[in-house]
C-alpha positions in Angstrom: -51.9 23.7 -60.7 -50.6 24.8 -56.8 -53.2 23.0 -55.3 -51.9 19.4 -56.3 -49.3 17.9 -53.8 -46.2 17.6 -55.0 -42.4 16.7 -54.2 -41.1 19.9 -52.7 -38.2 20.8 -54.5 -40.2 22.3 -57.5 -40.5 25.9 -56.8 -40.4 27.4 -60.1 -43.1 27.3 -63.0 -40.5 25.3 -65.0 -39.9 22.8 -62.5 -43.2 22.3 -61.9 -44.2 21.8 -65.6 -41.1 19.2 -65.8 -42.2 17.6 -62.4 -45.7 17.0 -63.4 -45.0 15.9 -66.7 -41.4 14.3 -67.3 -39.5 13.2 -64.1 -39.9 9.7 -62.9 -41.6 8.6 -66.3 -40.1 5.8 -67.8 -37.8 6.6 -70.9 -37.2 4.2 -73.5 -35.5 6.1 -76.5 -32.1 6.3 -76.9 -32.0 9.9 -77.8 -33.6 10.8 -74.8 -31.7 8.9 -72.7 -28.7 10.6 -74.0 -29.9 14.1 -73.7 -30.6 13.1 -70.2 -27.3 11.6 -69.6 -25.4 14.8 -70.6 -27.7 17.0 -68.7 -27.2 15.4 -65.8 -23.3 15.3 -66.0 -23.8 19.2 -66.9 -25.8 19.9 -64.0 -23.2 18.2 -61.9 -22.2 21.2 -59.5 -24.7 23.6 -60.4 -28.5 23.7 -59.5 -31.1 21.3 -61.6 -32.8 24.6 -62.8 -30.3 26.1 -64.2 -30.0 23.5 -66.4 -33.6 22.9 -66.9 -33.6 26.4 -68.6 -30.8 26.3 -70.8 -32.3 23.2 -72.2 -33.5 24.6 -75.1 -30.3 26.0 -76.1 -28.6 22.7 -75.2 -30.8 20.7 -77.5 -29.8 23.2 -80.0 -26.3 23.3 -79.7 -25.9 19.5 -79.3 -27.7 18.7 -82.4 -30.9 17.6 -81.1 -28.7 15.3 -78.5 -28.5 12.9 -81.8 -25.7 10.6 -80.3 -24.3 10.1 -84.2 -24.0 14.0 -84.9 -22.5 14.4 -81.4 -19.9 11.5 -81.7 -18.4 13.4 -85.0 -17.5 16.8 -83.1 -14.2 17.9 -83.5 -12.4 20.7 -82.3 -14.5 23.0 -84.3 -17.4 22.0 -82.7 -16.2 22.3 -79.7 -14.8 25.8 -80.3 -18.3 26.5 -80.8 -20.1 25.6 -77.9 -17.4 27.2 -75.8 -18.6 30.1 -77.0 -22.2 29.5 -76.4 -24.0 31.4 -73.8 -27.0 29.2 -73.7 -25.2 26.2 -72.5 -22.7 25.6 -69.5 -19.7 26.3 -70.9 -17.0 23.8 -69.4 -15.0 22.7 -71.6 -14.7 19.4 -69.8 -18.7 18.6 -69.5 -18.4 19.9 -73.6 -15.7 17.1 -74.5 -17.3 14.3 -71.9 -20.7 14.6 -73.9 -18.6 14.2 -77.0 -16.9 11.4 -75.6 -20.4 10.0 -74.3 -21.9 10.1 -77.4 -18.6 8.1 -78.6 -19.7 5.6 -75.9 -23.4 5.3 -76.4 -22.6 4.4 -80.3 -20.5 1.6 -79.2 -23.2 0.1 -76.5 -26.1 0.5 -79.2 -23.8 -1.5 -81.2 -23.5 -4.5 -78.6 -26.6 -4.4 -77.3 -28.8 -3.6 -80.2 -29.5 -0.3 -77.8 -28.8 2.3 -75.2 -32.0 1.3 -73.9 -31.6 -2.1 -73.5 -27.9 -1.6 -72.1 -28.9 1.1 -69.6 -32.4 -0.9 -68.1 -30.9 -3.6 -67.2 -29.1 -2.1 -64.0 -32.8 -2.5 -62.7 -33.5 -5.5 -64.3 -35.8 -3.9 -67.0 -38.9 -2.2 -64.8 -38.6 0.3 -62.7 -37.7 0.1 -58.6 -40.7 1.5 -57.0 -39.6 3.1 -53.4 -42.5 5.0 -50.8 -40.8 7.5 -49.5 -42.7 9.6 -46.8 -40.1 12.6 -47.6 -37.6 14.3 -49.7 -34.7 13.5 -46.8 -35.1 10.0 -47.2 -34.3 9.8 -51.4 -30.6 8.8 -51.0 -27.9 10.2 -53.3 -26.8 6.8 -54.9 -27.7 3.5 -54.6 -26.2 0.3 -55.6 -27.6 0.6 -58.8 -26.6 3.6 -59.8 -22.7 2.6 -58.1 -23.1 -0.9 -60.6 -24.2 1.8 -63.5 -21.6 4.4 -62.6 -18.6 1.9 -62.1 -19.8 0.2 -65.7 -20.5 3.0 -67.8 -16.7 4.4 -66.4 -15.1 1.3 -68.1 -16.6 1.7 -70.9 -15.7 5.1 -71.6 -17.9 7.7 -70.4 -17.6 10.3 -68.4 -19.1 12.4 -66.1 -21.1 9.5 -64.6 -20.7 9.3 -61.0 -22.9 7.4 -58.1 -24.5 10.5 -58.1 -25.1 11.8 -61.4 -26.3 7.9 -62.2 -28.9 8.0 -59.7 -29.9 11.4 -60.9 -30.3 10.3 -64.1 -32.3 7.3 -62.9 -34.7 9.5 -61.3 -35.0 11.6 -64.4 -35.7 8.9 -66.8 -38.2 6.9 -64.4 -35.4 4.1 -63.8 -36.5 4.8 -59.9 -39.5 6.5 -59.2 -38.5 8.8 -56.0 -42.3 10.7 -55.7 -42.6 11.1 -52.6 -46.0 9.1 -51.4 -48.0 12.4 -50.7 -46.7 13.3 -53.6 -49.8 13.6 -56.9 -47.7 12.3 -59.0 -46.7 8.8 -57.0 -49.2 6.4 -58.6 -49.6 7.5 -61.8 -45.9 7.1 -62.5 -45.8 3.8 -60.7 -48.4 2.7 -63.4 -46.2 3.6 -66.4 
């Protein structure tokens, strides 16, 4: 598996496994968009692996990262995942993924999806970039400032510039391979 070139910032078994097999590749379901969405807005601060590996736990606690169970948590709820160890426990990320789910109902319900809502900041497909290195991948774009600024007005949170192109990466709304990187062409084919 070391042998492959890859993007350099995968230095752990689990990033690699997630590298090689998720990031970059083009997500179409609303669930997983969600989930995605809240764990980039959890991971905001903190390292992308430390997130990676309370994943798990987060899928658990957030009911599968079904936006309808999520939308109904009260303070009970939210009692609860305070106390969680598996999860980052900010009671501020915990409320804005409440609120998010809130917000994702609402778009599903004027645009027939999240999908369909979200994709269109890159007019459907995926923006293709070649970069030669990781120094070049920018924090934001103005795609991700158009989806940032948007998704603020309509009520989410947690959604910055940053955390938008973040997300974009994740879900394969960019793909930011490096060229050298294995992984480059066959996400550009998906």
């Amino acid at each position: 598996m070391s042998d492959k070139p890859r993007c350099p910032w995968n230095t752990t078994p689990e990033m690699i496994a997630y590298h090689d097999e998720e990031w970059g590749v083009p997500q179409h379901d609303d669930r997983v968009l969600f989930e995605f969405l809240v764990l980039e807005g959890a991971q905001a601060g903190l390292s992308w692996s430390t997130i990676l590996n309370k994943r798990e736990a987060y899928r658990k606690a957030f009911s599968g990262f079904d936006p309808a169970k999520v939308a109904r948590y009260k303070s009970g709820e939210i009692k609860r995942l305070m106390k969680d160890p598996g999860i980052v426990r900010n009671r501020l990320k915990i409320e804005s993924a409440i609120r998010n789910a809130q917000a994702v109902l609402a778009v599903q319900k004027e645009f027939g999806s999240f999908d369909r809502y979200i994709w269109q900041f890159v007019g459907g497909a995926p923006i293709q970039n070649s970069w030669r290195s990781m120094k070049n991948v920018p924090a934001e774009t103005k795609e991700s400032i158009a989806m940032s600024k948007d998704l603020k007005r309509r009520g989410f949170n947690f959604v910055g510039p940053t955390v938008c192109y973040a997300f974009m990466q994740a879900v394969g709304m960019v793909n930011d391979h490096v060229v050298t990187c294995f992984r480059y062409a066959a996400v550009g084919k998906q």
